[in-house]
C-alpha positions in Angstrom: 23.3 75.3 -24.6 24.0 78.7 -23.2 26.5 81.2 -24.8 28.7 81.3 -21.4 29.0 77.4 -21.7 29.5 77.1 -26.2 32.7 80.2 -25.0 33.8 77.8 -22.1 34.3 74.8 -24.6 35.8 76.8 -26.9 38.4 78.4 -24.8 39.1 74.9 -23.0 39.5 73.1 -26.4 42.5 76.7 -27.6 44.1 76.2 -24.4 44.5 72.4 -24.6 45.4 72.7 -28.0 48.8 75.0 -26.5 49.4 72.0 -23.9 49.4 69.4 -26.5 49.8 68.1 -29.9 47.8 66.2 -32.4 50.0 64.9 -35.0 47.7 64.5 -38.4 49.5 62.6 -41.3 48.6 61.9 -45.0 45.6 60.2 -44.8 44.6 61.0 -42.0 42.0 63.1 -40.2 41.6 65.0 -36.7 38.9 63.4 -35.2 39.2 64.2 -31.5 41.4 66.8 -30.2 43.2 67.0 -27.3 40.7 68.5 -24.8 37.9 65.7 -26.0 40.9 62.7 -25.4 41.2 64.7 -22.1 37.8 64.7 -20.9 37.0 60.8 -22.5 40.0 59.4 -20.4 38.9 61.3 -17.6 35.5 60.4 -17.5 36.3 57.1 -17.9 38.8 56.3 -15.1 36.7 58.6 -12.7 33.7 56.0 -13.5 35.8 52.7 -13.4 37.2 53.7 -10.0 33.7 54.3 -8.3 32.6 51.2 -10.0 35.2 48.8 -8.5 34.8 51.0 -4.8 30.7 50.9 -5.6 31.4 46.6 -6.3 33.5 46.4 -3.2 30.3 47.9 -1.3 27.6 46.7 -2.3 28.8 43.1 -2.4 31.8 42.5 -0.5 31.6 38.9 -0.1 31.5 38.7 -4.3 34.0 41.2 -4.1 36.2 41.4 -1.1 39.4 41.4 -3.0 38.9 44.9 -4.7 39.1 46.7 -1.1 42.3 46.3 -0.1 43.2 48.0 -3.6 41.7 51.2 -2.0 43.4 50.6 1.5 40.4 48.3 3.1 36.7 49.0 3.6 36.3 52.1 5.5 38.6 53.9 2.9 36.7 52.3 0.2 33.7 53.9 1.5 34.9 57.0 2.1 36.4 57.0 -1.6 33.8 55.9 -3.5 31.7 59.3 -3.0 34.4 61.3 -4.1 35.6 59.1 -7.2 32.0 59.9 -8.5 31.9 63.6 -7.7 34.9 63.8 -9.6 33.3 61.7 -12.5 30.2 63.8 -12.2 32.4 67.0 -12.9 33.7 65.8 -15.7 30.9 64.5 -17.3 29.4 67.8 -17.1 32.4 69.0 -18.9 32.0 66.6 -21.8 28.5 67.1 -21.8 29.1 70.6 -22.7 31.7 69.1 -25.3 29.7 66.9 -26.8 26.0 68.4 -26.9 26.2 69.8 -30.3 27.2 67.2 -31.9 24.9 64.4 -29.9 22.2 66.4 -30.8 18.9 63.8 -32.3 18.5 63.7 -35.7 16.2 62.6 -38.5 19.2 60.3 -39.7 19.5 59.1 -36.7 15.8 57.5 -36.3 17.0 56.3 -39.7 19.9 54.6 -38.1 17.9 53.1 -35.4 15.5 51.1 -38.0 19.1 49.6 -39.2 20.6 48.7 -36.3 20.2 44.8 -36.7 22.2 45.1 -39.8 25.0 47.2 -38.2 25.7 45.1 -35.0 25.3 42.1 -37.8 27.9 43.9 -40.0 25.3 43.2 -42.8 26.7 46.4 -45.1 30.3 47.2 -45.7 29.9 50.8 -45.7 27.3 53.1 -43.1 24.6 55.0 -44.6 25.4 58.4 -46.3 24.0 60.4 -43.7 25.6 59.3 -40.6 27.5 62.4 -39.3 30.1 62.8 -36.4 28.2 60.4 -34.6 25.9 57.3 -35.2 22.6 56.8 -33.8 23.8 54.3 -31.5 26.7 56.6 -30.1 24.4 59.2 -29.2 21.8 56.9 -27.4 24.8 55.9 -25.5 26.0 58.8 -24.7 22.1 60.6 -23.6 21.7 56.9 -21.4 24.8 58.3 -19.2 23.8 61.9 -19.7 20.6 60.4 -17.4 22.0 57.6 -15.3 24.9 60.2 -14.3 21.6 62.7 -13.4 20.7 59.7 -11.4 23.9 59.5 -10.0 24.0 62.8 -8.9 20.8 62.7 -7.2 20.5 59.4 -5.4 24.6 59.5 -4.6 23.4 62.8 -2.7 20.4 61.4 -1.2 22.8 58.4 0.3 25.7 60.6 1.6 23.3 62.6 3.3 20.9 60.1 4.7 20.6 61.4 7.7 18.3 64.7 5.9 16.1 62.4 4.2 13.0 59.8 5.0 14.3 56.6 5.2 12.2 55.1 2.6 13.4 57.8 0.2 17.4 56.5 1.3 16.2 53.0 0.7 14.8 53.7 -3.2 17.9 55.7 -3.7 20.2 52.5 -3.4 17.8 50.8 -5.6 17.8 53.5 -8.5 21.6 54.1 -7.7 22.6 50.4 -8.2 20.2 50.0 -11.7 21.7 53.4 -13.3 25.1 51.5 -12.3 24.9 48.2 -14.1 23.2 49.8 -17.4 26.3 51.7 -17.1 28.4 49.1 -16.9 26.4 47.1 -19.9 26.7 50.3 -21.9 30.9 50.2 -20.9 30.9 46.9 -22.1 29.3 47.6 -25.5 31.2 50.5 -25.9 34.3 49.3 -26.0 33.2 46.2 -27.9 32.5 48.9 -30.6 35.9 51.1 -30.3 38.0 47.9 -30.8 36.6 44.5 -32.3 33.8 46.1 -34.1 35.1 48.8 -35.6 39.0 48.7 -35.5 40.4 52.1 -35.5 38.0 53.4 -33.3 39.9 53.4 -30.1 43.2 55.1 -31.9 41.1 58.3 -32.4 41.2 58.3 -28.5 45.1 57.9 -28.5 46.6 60.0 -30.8 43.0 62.0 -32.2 43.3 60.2 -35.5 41.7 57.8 -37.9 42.3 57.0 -41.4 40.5 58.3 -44.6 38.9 54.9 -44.9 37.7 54.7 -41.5 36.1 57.6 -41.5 33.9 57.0 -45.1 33.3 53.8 -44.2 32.1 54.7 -40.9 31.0 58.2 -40.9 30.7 59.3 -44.5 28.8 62.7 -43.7 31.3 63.9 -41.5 34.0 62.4 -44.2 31.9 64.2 -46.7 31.9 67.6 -44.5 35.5 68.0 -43.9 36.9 66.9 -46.9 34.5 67.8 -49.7 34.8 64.8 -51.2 32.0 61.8 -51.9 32.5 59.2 -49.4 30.9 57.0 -52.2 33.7 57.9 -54.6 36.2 57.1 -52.0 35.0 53.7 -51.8 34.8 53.0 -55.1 38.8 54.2 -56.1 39.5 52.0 -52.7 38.1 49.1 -54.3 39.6 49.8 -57.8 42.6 49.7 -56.3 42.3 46.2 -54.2 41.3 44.8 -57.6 44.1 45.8 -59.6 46.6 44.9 -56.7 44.8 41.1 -56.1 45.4 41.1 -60.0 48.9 41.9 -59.9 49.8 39.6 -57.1 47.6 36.5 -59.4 50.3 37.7 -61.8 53.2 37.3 -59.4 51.6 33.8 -58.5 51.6 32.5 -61.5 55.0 33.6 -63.0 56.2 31.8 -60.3 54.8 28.6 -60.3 55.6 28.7 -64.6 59.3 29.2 -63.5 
């Protein structure tokens, strides 16, 4: 990543730091900032809306009711282009946000070997050397990187059919409609993830927060890198502390059952 663009990011993320607030209580740590909540939010309404005008499209027998929502099917047409320019812009933006810390690690190929037991919830607690990100996370994130690289390309290719071979405009649908449904299974997956799978997730997208004991249970480097403390001790003093409290509410139990 170039200079010009690490300065950019860092500039966006002071002045959206003026615009807004990120409350961060005991307990507590920052885990997306403002600009990041920006550019997630942005990125993903941008994508929904040329999905539903890119569904209305390509099938509009399956999907007839989504065009009137865009003002009937010459608008949705004329929309659809434009919703994923605007996606594509911000992408880029979070691209730039984001390519530091999505960069492939050794841990990483680690956390790939494992990933039966995570999506089985086999271990409580994540390995000790998952970082800001998971394994799993980044792959998502370096699948849109491409299919919005596809987007890009083939979108262009369609607009502008009338430049191109036909054949050429004819693979371009093809390739544009395939980068658009592993999209849309990697959407789905996702937000499995930031809400059943691992509750708390999506909150850091709200207010930029997540607990102490999401973050060592699910991230212990990066627990281990901003706080300086052992994610492995954390867990242990969390589980001390369930013990003595199931203990004291046995206690509670059976005073008053003797009573």
């Amino acid at each position: 990543m170039s200079t010009s663009a690490e300065q950019f990011d860092r500039d966006a993320r002071g002045e959206f730091a003026r615009l807004g607030q990120t409350r961060v209580h005991r307990g507590e740590l920052l885990r997306h900032p403002v600009y990041t909540r920006f550019l997630h939010w942005s990125v993903a309404i941008s994508f929904i809306l040329s999905l539903l005008t890119g569904f209305a499209i390509y099938s509009p027998w399956l999907f007839r009711w989504l065009a009137p929502l865009f003002g009937g099917g010459a608008r949705t047409r004329a929309l659809h282009p434009w919703f994923g320019v605007v996606f594509e812009v911000f992408f880029l933006f979070q691209f730039i946000n984001w390519f530091a810390p999505m960069a492939w690690t050794a841990a990483d190929r680690r956390w790939m070997r494992r990933i039966k037991a995570y999506a089985t919830n086999e271990e409580k607690l994540e390995s000790e050397d998952v970082g800001f990100f998971n394994g799993g996370q980044k792959l998502y994130f370096w699948t849109i990187a491409v299919s919005a690289l596809l987007f890009l390309i083939t979108g262009l290719l369609i607009w502008f059919d009338d430049a191109v071979a036909r054949w050429v405009v004819a693979v371009s649908y093809v390739v544009h409609d395939l980068a658009a449904l592993l999209m849309l299974g990697g959407l789905i997956i996702h937000i499995y993830e930031g809400t059943a799978h691992q509750p708390g997730t999506f909150r850091s997208m709200i207010d930029g927060t997540v607990t102490e004991k999401w973050a060592w249970t699910h991230h212990p480097a990066w627990y281990r890198a901003v706080t300086g403390r052992g994610p492995r001790d954390a867990y242990e003093r969390e589980r001390h502390r369930q013990a003595e409290r199931e203990s004291w509410e046995q206690e509670q139990e059976a005073r008053e059952s003797r009573r």
